[in-house]
C-alpha positions as a LaTeX table, in Angstrom:
\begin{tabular}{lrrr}
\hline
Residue & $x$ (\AA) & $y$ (\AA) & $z$ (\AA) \\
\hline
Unk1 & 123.51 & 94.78 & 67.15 \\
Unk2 & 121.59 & 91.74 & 69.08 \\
Unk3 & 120.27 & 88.92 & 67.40 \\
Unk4 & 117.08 & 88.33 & 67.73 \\
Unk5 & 115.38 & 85.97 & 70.12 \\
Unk6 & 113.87 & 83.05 & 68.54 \\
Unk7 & 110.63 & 82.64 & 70.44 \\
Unk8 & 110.23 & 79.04 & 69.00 \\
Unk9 & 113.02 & 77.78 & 70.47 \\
Unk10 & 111.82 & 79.60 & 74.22 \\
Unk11 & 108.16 & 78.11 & 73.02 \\
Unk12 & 109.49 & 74.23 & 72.62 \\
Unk13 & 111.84 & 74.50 & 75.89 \\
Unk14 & 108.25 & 75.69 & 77.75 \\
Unk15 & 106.49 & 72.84 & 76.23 \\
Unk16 & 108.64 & 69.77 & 77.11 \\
Unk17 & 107.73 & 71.36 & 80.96 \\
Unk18 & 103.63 & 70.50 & 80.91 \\
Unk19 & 102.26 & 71.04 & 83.89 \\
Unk20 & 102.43 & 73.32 & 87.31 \\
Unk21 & 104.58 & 70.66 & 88.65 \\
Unk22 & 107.44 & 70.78 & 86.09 \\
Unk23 & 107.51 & 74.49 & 86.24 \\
Unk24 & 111.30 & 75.73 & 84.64 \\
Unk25 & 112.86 & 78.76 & 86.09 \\
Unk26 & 113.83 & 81.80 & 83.90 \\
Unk27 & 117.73 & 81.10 & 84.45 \\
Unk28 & 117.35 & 77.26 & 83.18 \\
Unk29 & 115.41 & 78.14 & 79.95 \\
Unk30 & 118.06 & 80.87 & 79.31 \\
Unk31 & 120.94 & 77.57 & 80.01 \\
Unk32 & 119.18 & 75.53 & 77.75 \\
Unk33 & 118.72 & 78.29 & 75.02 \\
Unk34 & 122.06 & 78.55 & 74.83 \\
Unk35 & 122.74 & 75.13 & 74.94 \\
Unk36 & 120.45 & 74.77 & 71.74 \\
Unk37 & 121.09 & 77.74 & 69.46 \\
Unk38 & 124.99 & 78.41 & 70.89 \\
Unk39 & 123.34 & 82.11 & 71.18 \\
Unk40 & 123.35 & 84.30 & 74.53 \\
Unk41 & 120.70 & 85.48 & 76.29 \\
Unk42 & 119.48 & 86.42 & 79.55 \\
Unk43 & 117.07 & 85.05 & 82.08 \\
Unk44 & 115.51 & 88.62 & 82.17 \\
Unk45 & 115.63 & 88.38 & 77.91 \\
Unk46 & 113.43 & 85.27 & 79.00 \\
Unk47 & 111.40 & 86.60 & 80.98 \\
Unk48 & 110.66 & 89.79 & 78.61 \\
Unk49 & 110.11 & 87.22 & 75.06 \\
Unk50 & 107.65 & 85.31 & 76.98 \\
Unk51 & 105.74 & 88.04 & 77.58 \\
Unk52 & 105.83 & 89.31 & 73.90 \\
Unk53 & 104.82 & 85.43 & 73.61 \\
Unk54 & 101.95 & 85.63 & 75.88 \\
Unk55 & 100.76 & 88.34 & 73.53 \\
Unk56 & 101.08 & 86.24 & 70.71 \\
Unk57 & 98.57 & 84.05 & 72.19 \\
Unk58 & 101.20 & 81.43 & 73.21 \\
Unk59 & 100.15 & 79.90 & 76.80 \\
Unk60 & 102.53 & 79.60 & 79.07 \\
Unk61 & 101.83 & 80.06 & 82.08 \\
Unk62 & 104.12 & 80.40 & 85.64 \\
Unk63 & 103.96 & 80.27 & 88.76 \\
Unk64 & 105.28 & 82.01 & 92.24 \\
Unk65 & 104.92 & 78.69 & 94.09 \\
Unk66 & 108.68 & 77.35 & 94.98 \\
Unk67 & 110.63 & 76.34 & 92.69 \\
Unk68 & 109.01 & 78.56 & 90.61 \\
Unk69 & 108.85 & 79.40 & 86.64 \\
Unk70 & 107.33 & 79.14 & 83.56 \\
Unk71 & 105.12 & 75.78 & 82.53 \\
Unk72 & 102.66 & 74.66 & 79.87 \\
Unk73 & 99.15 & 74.00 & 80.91 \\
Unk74 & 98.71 & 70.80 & 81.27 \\
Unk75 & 94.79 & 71.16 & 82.21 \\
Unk76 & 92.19 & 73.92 & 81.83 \\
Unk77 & 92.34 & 74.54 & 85.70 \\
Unk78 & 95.95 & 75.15 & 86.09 \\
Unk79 & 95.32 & 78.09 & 83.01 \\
Unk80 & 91.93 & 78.67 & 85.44 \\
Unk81 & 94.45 & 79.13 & 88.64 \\
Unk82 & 96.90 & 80.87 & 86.74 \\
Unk83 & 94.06 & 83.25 & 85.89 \\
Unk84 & 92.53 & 83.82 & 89.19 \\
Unk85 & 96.47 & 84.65 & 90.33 \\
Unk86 & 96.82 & 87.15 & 87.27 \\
Unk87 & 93.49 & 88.62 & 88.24 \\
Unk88 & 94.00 & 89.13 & 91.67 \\
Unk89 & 98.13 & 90.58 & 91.49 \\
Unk90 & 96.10 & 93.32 & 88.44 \\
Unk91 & 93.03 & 94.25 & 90.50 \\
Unk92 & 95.78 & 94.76 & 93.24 \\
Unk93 & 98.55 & 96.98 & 91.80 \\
Unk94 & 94.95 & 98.89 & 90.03 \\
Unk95 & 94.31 & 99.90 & 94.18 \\
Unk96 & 97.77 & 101.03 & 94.72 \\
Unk97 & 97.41 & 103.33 & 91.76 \\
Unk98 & 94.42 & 104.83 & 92.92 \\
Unk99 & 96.41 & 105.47 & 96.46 \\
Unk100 & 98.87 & 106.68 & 95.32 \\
Unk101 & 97.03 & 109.21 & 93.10 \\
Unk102 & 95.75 & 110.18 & 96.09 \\
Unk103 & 98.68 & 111.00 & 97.79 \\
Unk104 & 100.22 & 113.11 & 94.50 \\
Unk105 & 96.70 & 115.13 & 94.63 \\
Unk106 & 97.31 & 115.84 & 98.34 \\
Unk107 & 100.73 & 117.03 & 97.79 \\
Unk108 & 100.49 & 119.01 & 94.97 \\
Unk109 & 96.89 & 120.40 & 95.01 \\
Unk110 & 96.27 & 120.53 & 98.94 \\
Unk111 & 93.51 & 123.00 & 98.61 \\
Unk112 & 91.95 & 121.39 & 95.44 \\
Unk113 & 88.56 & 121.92 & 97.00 \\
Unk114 & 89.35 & 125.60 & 97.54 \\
Unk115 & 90.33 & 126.24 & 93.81 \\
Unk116 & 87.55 & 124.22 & 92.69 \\
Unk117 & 85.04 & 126.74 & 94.76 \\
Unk118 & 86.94 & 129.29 & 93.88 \\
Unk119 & 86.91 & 129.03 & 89.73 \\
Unk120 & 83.13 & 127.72 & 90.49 \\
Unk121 & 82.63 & 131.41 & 91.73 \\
Unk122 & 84.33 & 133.02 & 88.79 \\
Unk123 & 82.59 & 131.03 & 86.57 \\
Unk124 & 79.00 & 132.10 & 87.99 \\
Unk125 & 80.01 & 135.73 & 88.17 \\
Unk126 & 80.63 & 135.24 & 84.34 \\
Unk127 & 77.50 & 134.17 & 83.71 \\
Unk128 & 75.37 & 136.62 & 85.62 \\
\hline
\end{tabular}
């Protein structure tokens, strides 16, 4: 059975990183984890905990900008940035949905309009 991941620990390595500028990648918070608790884990464990933590209302924020990785806001416009980012990569994968869903309708119901007229005309036959 795995232990479990002691967000605290992931929370304090984040913090000692404040700012965009002293973003940590995934892989060295997972070195120093270790280092501190002598316990395993994974950058990808890393990268899954701080999302619980995000959900936990913990702030840390990261970045796609080279190196990379996870920081603590050091002002209210880097959280601001981070936002905007956030914003832009949801509203983004929210179109591709939508396209997509397109495309499934298409394939699987390619006369859609056709069976829509069609039970339309059932339906008013019904009724009269």
């Amino acid at each position: 059975m795995n232990k479990p991941i002691d967000g605290q620990v992931i929370v304090d390595i984040v913090k000692k990183n404040k700012g965009i500028g002293n973003a940590t990648t995934q892989y060295d918070i997972a070195d120093e984890y270790i280092k501190l608790t002598h316990d395993h884990i994974t950058a990808r464990t890393v990268r899954n905990k701080i999302e619980i933590l995000r959900f936990e209302k913990i702030p840390i924020l990261s970045t796609p900008h080279e190196p990379g990785g996870y920081f603590w806001p050091a002002t209210r416009k880097e959280y601001f940035d981070w936002k905007a980012g956030e914003m832009a990569k949801a509203r983004k994968q929210i179109a591709k949905i939508k396209y997509v869903a397109f495309g499934v309708y298409r394939e699987f119901h390619p006369n859609i309009l056709q069976l829509l007229l069609n039970f339309s005309r059932r339906v008013a036959a019904k009724i009269s």
